[in-house]
N, C-alpha and C positions, 0 to 999 in steps of 0.2 A: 187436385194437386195444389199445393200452398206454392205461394211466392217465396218458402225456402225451401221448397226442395226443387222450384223450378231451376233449367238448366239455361243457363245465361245466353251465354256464345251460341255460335252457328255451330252445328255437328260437321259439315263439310269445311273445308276450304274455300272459301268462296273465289280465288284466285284460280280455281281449279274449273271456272264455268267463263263461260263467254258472255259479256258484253253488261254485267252487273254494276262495272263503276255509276255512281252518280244517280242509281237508280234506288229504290223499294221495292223489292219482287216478289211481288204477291199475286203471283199470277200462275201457280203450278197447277190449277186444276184446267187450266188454260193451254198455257203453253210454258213451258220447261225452258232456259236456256241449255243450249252442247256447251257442253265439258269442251276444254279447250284440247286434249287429247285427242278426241273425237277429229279432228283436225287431217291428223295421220290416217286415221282408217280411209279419209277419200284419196288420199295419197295412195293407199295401199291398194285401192280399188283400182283406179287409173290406172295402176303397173300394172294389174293382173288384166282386167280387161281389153287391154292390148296384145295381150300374148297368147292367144288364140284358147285352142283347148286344152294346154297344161296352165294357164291364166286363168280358167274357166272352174274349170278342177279344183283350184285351190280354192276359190270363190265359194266353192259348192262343200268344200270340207268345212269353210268355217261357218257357212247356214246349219251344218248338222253341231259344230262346237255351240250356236246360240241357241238350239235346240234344249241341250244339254244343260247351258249356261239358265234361261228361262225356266225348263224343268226343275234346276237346281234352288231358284228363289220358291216358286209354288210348290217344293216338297214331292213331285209328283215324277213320274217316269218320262224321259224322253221323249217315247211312242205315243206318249197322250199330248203332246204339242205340238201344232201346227201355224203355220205363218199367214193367217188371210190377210187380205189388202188392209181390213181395218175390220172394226165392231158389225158397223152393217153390213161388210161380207160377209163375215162367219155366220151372222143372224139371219142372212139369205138363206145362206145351205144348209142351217138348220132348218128354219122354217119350210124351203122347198122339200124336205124329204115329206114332210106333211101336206102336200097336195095331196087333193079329192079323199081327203081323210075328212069325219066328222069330230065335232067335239067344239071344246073351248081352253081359250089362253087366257090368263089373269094376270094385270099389270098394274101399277098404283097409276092414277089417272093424269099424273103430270110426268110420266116416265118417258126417257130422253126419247126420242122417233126412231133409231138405231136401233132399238128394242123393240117398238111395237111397230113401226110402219112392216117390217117383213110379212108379217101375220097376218099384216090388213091385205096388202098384196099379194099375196104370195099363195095363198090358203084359202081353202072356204073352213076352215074355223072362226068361231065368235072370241072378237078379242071384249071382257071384260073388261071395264075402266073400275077401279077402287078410289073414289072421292071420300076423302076426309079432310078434319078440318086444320088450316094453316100446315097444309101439304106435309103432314106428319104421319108417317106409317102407324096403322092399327091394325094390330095383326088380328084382331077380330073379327074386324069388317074385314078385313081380307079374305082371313077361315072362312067366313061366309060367303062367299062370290065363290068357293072352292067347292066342284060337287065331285061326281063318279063319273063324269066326260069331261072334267081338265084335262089338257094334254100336259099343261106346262106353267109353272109359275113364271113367270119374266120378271124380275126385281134388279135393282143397281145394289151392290153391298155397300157404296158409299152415293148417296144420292147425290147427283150434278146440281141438283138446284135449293137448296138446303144443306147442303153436309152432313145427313142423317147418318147413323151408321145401324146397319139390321142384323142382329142377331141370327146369324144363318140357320143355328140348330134349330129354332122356332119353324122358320118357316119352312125347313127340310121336314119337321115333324108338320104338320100341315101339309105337305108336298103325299109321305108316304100314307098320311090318312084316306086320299083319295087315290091312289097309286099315279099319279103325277110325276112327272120333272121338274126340278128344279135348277133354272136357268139364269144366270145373274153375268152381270156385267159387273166387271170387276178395275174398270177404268181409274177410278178414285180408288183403290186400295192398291193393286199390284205396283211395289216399289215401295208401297207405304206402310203396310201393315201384315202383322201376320194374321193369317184367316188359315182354315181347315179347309183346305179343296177339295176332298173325300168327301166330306158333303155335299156338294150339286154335282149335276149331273152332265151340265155344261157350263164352262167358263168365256166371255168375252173380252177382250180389254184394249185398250189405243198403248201405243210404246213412244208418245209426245209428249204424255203430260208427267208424272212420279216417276214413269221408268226413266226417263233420261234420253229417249229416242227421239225420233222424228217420223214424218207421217209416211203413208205407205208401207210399215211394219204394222199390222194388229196382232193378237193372240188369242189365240183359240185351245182350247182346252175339251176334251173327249172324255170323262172318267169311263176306263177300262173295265172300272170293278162295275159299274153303274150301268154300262150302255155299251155293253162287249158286242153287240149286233150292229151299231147305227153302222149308218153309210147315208153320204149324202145323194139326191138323185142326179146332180148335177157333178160330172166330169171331164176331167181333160188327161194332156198326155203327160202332166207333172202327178196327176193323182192314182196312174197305174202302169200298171208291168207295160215297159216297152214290148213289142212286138214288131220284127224287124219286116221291112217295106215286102220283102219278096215272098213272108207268108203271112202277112196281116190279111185279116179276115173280119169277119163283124163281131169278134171276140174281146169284151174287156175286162179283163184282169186287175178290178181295185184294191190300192193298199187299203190296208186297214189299220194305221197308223197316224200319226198327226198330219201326213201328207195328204190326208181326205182335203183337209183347207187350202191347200197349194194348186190350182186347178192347170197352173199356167207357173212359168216361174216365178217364187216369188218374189217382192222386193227386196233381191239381194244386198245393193248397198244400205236399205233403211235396217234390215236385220241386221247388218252387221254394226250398223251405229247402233243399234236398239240392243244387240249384244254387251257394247262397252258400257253404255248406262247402266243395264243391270248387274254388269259384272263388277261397278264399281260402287253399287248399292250394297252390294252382297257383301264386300269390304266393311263398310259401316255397319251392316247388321241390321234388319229390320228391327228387331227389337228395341236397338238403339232409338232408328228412326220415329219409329212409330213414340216412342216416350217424346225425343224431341216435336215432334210437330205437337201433340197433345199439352208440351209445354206453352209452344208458341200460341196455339186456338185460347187454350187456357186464359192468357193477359189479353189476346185479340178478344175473344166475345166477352170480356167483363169489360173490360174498355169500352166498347160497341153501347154495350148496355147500360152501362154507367152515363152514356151520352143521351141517353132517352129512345135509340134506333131500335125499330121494329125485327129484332134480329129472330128471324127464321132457327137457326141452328140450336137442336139440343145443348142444354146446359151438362148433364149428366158424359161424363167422359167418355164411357159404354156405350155411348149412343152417338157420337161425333170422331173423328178423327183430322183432318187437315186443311177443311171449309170452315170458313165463314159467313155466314150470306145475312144480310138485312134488305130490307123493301125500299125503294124509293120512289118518288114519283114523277123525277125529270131524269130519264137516261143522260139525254145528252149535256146537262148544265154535270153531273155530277163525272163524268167520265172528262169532261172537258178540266173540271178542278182537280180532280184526282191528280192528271198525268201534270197538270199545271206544277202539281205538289211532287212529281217527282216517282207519285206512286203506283205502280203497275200492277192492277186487279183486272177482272171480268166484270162489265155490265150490259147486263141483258134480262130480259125476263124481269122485267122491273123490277130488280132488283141489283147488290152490289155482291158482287162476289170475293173474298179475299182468302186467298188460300199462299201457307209459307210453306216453305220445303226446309231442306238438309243446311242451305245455304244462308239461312235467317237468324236473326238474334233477336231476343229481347231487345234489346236495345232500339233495333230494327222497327218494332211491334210499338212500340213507345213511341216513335216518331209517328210511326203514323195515325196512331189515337191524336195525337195532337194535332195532323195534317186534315183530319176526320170533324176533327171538333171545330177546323175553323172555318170548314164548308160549311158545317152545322149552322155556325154563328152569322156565315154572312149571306146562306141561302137557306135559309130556314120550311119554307117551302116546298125546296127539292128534297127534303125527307119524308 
């Protein structure tokens, strides 16, 4: 994308989120500021949750409206979304329905622990590690670590620590050569991009970072068409047919709907702020979205690079979406100048993470190449 067709302004309102005065917010793969809206929803909580079980009730009507609301961004049905605590829930009760099963899992060898600790724990499956080089997916090396006892691909569609972005059909076609699942975390794209959910066969994601949520809402995705049998081994009395006290019996009755994820109830007040971010994503239009961040990455990683940084992320658009990440080699001198500069990123992993959302400009992205460049010049070493 050229610097005229990029899109200048922020696509949101930026008065419409909390606590951005004064700041650079380059921190959505991180944490998201609440909409200032979002405000009202704990208000509306606090009335309902005082009022016993008509408060309760309403409560539980609008967990099914963000049900709906979430289905409605991933294109997909209802019954195939469910609300787990977070990523590594969902990635539990998947992984646990594979106890004392054999076989093997396949993950790129720096894939976030939400992914692959479950497998480690959880399973006597071999979780395969994919080492390549400068932490860049090869789906060849991967095809290869893929045999006729994979159980499961595990991949991130937006990598947490790179901002790679992976061509799903690829590795769904690798998934079906061995008769596999394909299972991704989908953290770094939902709220951001549009992707084909009909291709894997399970979805995970956090509702803090691009959706616009806060923590204790994740999402869990089940494809119907893909996996009309799973059932997790682990339940509770949110995940099947009540059965009243006087004739309960050793009988349980699982749904078989998104409430597989819900074992217990779930984070109602975070579902319902995790409801209002996406429903005010869905507003802007992911397509929208996704062109503006690609605008914003766009001047962000030519900047990066043009400074001489070791920048981790794809150049190629196809291959990136709303990360930027470069190497460094003092965490804490550069995180300490950053916020000095006003500017709010992620660092860890030695490295710098910068990711802009809905609520960035150009303009924005330009200040901080220069806030970048004079850490550059006066700590030359911490790069």
């Amino acid at each position: 994308m050229t610097s005229q067709t990029r899109v200048s302004g922020p696509l949101a309102d930026p008065n419409d989120f909390a606590g951005l005065s004064g700041v650079y917010h380059l921190a959505a793969a991180g944490e998201t500021p609440l909409l200032a809206e979002q405000r009202s929803v704990f208000e509306r909580f606090m009335a309902d949750k005082s009022q016993g079980m008509g408060g309760r009730e309403r409560i539980y009507e609008r967990i099914e409206n963000a049900r709906h609301t979430v289905a409605g961004l991933l294109r997909v049905t209802p019954a195939e979304v469910g609300f787990p605590l977070s990523v590594a829930h969902g990635m539990n009760l998947l992984a646990g329905s594979f106890r004392n099963k054999r076989g093997n899992v396949v993950a790129p060898q720096w894939e976030y622990p939400s992914i692959t600790y479950p497998w480690i724990t959880g399973t006597d499956l071999e979780l395969r590690l994919v080492p390549t080089a400068n932490y860049a997916m090869d789906a060849d090396r991967f095809a290869d670590s893929v045999d006729s006892d994979t159980r499961a691909i595990l991949v991130s569609l937006v990598s947490y620590y790179t901002g790679e972005r992976i061509d799903l059909n690829v590795y769904r076609e690798i998934a079906d050569r061995h008769g596999a699942m394909l299972v991704i975390d989908m953290s770094h794209a939902f709220g951001a991009a549009n992707f084909d959910a009909s291709l894997v066969d399970f979805a995970f994601g956090c509702g803090y970072k691009w959706a616009l949520g806060t923590h204790g809402a994740g999402i869990g995705f089940c494809n119907a068409a893909r996996q009309p049998q799973w059932m997790p081994s682990d339940s509770g009395w949110m995940s099947a047919e009540w059965i009243d006290a006087d004739v309960r019996n050793a009988t349980v009755v699982p749904f078989r709907d998104g409430r597989r994820f819900e074992l217990g109830n779930p984070a109602t007040l975070s579902v319902e702020i995790l409801a209002t971010g996406v429903s005010y994503l869905t507003r802007l239009g992911t397509t929208a979205i996704e062109a503006h961040l690609l605008s914003m990455t766009d001047a962000l990683r030519e900047g990066l690079v043009a400074l001489g940084l070791s920048v981790l992320t794809p150049r190629e658009k196809e291959s990136r979406l709303g990360i930027v990440s470069f190497t460094i080699a003092d965490e804490a001198c550069w995180r300490k100048e950053l916020e000095t500069r006003r500017v709010l990123g992620w660092v860890g992993d030695k490295r710098v993470r910068l990711s802009p959302h809905v609520y960035n400009s150009l303009d924005e992205i330009a200040a901080v190449r220069e806030a970048i460049a004079d850490i550059v010049a006066a700590w030359p070493t911490a790069a």
